[in-house]
C-alpha positions, -999 to 999 in steps of 0.1 A, spaced: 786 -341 2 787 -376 11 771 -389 -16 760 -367 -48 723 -356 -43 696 -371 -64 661 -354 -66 650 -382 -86 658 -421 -88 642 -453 -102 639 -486 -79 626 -507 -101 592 -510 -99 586 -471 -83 597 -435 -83 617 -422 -52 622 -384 -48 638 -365 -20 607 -346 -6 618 -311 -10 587 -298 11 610 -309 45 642 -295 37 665 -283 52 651 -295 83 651 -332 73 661 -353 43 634 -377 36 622 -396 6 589 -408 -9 581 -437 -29 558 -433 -58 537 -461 -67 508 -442 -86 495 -414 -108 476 -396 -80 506 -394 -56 530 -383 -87 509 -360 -97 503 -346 -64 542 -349 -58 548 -327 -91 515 -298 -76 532 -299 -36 569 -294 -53 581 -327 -34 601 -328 -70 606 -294 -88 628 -277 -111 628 -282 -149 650 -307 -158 636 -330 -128 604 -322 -136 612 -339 -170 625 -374 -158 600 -377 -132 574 -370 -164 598 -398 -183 594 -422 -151 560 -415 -142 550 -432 -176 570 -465 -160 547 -463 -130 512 -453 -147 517 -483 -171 530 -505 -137 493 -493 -120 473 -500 -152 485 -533 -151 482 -535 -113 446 -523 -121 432 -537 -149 430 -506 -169 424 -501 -206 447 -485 -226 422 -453 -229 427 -451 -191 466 -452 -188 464 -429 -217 447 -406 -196 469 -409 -169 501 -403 -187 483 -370 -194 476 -363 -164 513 -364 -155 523 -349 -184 501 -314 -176 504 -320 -138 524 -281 -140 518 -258 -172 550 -237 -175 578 -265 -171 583 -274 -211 610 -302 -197 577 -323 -179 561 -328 -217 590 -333 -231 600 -357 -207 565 -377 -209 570 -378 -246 605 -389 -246 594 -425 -237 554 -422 -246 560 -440 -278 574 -472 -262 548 -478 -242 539 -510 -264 571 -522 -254 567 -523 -216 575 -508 -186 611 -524 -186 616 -506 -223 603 -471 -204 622 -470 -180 653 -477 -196 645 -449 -219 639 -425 -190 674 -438 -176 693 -425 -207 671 -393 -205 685 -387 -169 720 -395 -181 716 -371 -208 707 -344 -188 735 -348 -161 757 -353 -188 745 -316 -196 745 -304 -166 781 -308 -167 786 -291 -199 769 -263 -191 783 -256 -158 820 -258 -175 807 -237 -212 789 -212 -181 824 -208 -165 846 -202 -189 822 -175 -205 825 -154 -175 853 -159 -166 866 -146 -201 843 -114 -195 843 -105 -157 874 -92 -151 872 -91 -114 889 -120 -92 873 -140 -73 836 -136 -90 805 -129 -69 779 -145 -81 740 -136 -75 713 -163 -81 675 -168 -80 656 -200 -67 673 -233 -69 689 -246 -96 712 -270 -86 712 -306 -82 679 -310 -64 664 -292 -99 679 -317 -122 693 -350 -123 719 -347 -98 748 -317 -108 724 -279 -116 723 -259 -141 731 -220 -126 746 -241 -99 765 -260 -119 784 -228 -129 786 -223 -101 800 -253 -86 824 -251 -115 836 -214 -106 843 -232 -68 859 -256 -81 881 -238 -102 892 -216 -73 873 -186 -88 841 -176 -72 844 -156 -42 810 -156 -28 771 -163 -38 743 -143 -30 713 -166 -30 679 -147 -34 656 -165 -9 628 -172 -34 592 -164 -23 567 -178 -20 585 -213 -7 619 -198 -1 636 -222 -28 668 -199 -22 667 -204 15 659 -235 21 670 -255 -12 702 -236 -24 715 -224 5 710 -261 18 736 -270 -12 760 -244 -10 767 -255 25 769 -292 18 792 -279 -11 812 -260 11 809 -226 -10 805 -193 1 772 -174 2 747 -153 20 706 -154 17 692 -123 11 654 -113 5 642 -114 -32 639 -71 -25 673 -69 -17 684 -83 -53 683 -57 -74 698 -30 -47 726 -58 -40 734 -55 -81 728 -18 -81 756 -17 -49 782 -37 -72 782 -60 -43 782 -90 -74 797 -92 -110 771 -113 -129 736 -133 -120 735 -167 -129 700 -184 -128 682 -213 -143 652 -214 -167 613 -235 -170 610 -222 -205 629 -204 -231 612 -192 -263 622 -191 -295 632 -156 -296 651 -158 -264 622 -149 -240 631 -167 -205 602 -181 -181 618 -183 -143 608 -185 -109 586 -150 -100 617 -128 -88 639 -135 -121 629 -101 -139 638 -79 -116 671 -92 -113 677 -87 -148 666 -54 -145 693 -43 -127 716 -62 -141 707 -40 -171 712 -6 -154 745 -19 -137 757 -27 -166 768 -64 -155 759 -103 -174 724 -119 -166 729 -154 -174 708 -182 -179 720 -218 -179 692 -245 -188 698 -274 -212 684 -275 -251 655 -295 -234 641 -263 -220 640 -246 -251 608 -246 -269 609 -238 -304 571 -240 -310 566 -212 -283 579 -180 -303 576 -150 -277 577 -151 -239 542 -138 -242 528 -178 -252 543 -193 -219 518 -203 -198 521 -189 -167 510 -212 -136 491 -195 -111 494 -212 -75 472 -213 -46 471 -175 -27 473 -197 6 508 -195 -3 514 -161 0 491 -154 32 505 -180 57 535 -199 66 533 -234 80 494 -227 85 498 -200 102 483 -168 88 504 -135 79 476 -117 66 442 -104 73 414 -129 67 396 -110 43 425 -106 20 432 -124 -12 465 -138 -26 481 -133 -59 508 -159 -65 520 -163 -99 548 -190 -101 573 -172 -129 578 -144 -142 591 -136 -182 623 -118 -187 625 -105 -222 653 -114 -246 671 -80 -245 676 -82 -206 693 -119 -211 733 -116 -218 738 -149 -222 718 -181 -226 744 -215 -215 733 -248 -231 753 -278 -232 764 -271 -266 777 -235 -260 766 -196 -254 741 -178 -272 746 -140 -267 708 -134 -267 710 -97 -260 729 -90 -293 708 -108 -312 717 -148 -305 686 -164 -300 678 -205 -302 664 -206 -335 696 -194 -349 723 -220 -356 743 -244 -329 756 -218 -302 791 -201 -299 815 -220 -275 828 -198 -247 
């Protein structure tokens, strides 16, 4: 790449996002201004992925409070909004925690916001980085096989966080340490994430891959066509249960019955303590529209109804490993984030 990709970016007195609705075919950006078009930006997954999720929810408190005094609101009304952002999308932990990362300087400005949501987004690339290298060197210190085939789900890359990816940032790392051979990039239904946002990176990356549909997963693991999965996470609970895109499970379950590492890279900031089993994550339920037409167009019968959950739960005993920045947690032998600091690779 050019430049390195940012889904998310601060001007000064608004919110810019790459509008991941038009990609591949076109790299465009929008600038946010107010709490309708944020949280409409956040519903339309212009902006998407946990950790970007999270500093657009640390931002979108800048540009509420720039609106309310824009406005004339009272504070019960910018209160409100905030809300509103901060609930825009239920199963995303990293948007409330994001929201509530700066909340509590709101008396101090929108200047005093925004810098805080600034050092949130450093954070998080700075972990990004961290995980991609602690993600790395765990497998390669447990696949034997050289170069690695990696399979992953959706898109967690640079266009999910704050500029570097979580699952793709082990990848990236693998690349760039001359040790991944090829990726197989599930294409992610209902709004082909895979396809169009991952695939989109691995060739401005230069790496290796092939999009497959999200059915040809778990025969592509079962074929030993790939030595370990790799994919990101919206929520982990506090027993290891692991909220992904709608796809993820089945991928770990044949992980399990190849016998080969699921892993799941997301940063401490997706972990949520106060959720105990995968069973208390919300699961978002989209429009059906989604899974009956493309573009406007309709693929299925008129009278037919869609069922379009967003994520899916894989339980703790199908996840090998869970990467954070601060190390591995071998959740399926009994590692799980309520235990102590994790295990380096």
């Amino acid at each position: 790449m050019t430049e390195p990709l940012q889904a998310v970016r601060w001007t000064g007195d608004a919110l810019r996002l790459i509008d991941q609705t038009v990609l591949p075919g076109r790299l465009e950006h929008l600038e946010i201004r107010d709490v309708d078009a944020l949280v409409d930006a956040i519903r339309r997954l212009v902006v998407r992925g946990a950790p970007a999720l999270g500093v657009a929810g640390a931002y979108g408190v800048a540009v509420a409070m720039l609106q309310a005094e824009r406005e004339g609101w009272d504070r019960p009304a910018l209160e409100a909004a905030i809300d509103r952002i901060r609930t825009a999308r239920p199963t995303a932990v990293n948007l409330a925690v994001g929201v509530d990362r700066v909340r509590p300087l709101v008396d101090a400005g929108p200047a005093a916001v925004a810098a805080e949501a600034e050092r949130f987004l450093r954070e998080d690339l700075a972990a990004n980085h961290a995980i991609g290298a602690h993600g790395a060197d765990w497998i390669l210190a447990r696949v034997s096989r050289r170069p690695v085939r990696v399979l992953t789900h959706c898109n967690a890359g640079a266009l999910a966080t704050s500029g570097w990816g979580t699952a793709l940032g082990v990848v990236r790392e693998l690349h760039a340490r001359g040790a991944l051979e090829i990726v197989y990039a599930d294409e992610t239904r209902p709004l082909l994430q895979g396809s169009r946002l991952t695939a989109w990176e691995l060739a401005h990356e230069g790496i290796p891959h092939l999009v497959q549909a999200d059915g040809a997963a778990p025969s592509t693991v079962l074929r030993g066509l790939v030595d370990v999965a790799v994919i990101g996470a919206d929520r982990v609970a506090a027993n290891g249960d692991v909220a992904n895109k709608i796809g993820s499970v089945g991928v770990a379950l044949a992980c399990a019955h190849a016998g080969i590492p699921f892993v799941v890279a997301a940063p401490c900031s997706t972990v949520d303590l106060t959720t105990a089993t995968g069973a208390d994550i919300p699961i978002e339920l989209r429009d059906g529209e989604e899974v009956l037409a493309w573009e406007g167009v309709r693929t299925a019968p008129a009278a037919t109804r869609g069922f379009n959950p967003a994520f899916d739960v894989t339980p703790a005993g199908l996840v090998t490993a869970l990467v954070t920045e601060t190390g591995v947690l071998e959740v399926s032998r009994g590692q799980t984030p309520g235990d102590d600091a994790p295990s380096g690779a």
